[in-house]
FIZA-312690 format. One line per field, with one value per residue (C-alpha): residue number from 0; residue in one letter; x, y, z. Coordinates in nm, 4 decimals. Last residue first. Example, Ala and Ser with C-alpha at 12.3 -4.5 7.8 and 13.67 -1.06 7.14 Angstrom:
seq	1 0
type	s a
east	1.3670 1.2300
north	-0.1060 -0.4500
up	0.7140 0.7800
% end
This chain:
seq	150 149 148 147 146 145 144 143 142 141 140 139 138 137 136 135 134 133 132 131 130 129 128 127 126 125 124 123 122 121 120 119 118 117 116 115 114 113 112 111 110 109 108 107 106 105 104 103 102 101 100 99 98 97 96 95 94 93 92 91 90 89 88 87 86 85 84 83 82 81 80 79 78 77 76 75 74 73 72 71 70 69 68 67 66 65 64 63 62 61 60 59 58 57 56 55 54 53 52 51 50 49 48 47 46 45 44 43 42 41 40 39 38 37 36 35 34 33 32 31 30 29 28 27 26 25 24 23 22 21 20 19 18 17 16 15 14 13 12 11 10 9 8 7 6 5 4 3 2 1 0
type	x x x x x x x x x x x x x x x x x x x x x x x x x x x x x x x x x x x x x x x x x x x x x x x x x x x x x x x x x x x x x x x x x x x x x x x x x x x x x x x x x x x x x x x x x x x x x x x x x x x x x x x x x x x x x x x x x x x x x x x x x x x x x x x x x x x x x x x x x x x x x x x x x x x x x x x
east	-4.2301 -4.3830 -4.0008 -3.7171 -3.5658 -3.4074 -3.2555 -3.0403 -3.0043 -2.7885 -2.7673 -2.4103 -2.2706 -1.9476 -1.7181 -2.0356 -2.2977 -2.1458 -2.3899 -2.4430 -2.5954 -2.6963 -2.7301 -2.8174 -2.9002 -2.6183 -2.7245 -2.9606 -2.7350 -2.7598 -2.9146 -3.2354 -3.0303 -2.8449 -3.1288 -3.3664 -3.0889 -2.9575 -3.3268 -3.3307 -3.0153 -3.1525 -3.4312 -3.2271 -2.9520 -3.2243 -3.3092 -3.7151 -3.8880 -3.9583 -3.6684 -3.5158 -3.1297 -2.9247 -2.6068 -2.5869 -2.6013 -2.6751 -3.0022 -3.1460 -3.1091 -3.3074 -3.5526 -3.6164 -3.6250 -3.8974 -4.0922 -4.1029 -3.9436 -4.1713 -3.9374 -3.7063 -3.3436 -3.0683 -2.7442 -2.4639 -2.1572 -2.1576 -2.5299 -2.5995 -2.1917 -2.1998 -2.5817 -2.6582 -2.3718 -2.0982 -2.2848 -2.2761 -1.9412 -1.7889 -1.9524 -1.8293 -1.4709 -1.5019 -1.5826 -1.9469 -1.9704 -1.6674 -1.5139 -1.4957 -1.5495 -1.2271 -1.3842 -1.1768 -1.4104 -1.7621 -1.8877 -1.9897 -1.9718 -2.2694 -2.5315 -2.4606 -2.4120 -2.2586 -2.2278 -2.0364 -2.1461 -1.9047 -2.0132 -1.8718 -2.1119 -2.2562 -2.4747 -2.7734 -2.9418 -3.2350 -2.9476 -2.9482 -3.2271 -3.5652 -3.6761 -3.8984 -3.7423 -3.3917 -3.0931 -2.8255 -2.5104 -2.3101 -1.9347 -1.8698 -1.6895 -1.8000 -1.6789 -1.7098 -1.8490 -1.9015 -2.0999 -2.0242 -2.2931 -2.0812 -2.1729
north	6.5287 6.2545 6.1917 6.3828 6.0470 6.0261 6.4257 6.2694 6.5103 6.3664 6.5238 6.5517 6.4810 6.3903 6.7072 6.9072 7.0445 6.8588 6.9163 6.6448 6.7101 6.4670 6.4404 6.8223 6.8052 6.9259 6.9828 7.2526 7.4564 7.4559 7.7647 7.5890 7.3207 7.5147 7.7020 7.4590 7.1806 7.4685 7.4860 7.1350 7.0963 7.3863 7.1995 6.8800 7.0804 7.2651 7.6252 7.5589 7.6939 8.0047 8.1419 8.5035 8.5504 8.8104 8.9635 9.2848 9.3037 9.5281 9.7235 9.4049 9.2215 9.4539 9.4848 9.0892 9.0940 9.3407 9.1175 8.8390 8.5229 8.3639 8.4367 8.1165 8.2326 8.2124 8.4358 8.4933 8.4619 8.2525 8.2006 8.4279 8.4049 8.0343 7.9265 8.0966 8.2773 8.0234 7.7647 7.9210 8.0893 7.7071 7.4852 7.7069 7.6890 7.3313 7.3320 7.1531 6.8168 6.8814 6.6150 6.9410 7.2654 7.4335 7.4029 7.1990 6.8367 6.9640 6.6390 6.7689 6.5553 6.3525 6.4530 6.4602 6.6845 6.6422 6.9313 6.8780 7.1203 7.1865 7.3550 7.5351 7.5845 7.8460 7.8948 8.1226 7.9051 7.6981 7.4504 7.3573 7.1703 7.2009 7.3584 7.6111 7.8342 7.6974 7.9186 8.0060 8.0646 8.0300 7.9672 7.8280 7.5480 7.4210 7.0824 7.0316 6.7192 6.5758 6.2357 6.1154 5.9835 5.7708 5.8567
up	-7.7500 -8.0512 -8.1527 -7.8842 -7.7462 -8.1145 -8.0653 -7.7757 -7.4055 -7.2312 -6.8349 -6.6142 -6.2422 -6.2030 -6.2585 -6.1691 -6.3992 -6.6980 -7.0199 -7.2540 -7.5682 -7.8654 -8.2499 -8.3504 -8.7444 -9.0466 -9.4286 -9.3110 -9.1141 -8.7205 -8.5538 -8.4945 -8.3007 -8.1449 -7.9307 -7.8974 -7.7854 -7.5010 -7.3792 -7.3538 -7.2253 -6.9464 -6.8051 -6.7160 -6.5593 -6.3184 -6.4334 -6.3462 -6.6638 -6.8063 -6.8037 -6.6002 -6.7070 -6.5368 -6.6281 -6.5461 -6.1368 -5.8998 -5.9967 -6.1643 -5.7981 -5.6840 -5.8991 -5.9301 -5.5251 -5.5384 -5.8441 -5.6232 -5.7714 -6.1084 -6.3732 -6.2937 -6.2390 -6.4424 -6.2918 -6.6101 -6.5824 -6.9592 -7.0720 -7.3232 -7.4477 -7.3885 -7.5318 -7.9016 -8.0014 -7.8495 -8.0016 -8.3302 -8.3021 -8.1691 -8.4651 -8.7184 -8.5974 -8.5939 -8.9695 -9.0888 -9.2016 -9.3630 -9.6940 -9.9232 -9.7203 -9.8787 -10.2225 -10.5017 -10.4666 -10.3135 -10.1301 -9.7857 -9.4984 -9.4148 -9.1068 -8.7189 -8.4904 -8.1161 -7.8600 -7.5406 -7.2784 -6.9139 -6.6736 -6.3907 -6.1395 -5.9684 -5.6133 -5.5683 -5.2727 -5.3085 -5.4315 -5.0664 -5.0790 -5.0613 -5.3926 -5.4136 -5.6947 -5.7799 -5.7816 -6.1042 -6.1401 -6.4798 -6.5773 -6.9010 -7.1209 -7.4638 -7.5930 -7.9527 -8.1298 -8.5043 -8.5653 -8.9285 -9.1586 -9.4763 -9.8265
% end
């Protein structure tokens, strides 16, 4: 049985400002990203059932990652959970769609979280391959499951 490599491409809005940092993404600023999923595994043998020769169906693919990363994600602000608890209240008061992560929300830090999250969604006969997510039209992170071994 051949091993096929399946992707979808995922598009959402998303804001987001980084703690510390000396730039100008300091600032609350959004982008419009862009998240290819690829999974991998070998299609289904099941001659007579409407999943024969799928490694999984497309439209399965988009409600699970649309579960698990656009609709969290999707006009949404991500912020680290460390910013002054007064500015956290405020900003709570105005707006309804506000993330606070553990981590930095740099591109890098969020395919990782996005790989955690699909890829314990994912059925059993099916394993996350690789993610790239597009911060800017020409700027993007990989994130490949065979980097992952001994992280």
């Amino acid at each position: 049985m051949a091993t096929v490599r399946l992707t979808k491409t995922f598009t959402f809005e998303m804001a987001h400002a980084l703690y510390n940092y000396d730039g100008k993404c300091r600032n609350i600023h959004g982008h419009s990203y862009k998240l290819e999923v690829t999974i991998i595994g070998q299609p289904k043998v099941a001659p007579g059932q409407p999943d024969d020769g799928l490694l999984m169906d497309f439209g399965d693919l988009k409600k699970l990652v649309n579960g698990t990363v656009v609709d969290v994600f999707d006009h949404a602000l991500v912020m680290q959970n460390n910013y002054d608890k007064s500015l956290v209240d405020q900003l709570n008061r105005h707006f309804s769609r506000m993330i606070y992560v553990d981590y930095q929300p740099t591109c890098e830090n969020l395919i990782a979280d996005f790989a955690k999250r699909i890829g314990s969604a994912l059925p059993k006969n099916t394993r996350l391959h690789c993610l790239r997510l597009h911060e800017t039209a020409t700027a993007y992170c990989e994130w490949y499951a065979e980097d992952q071994a001994g992280s």
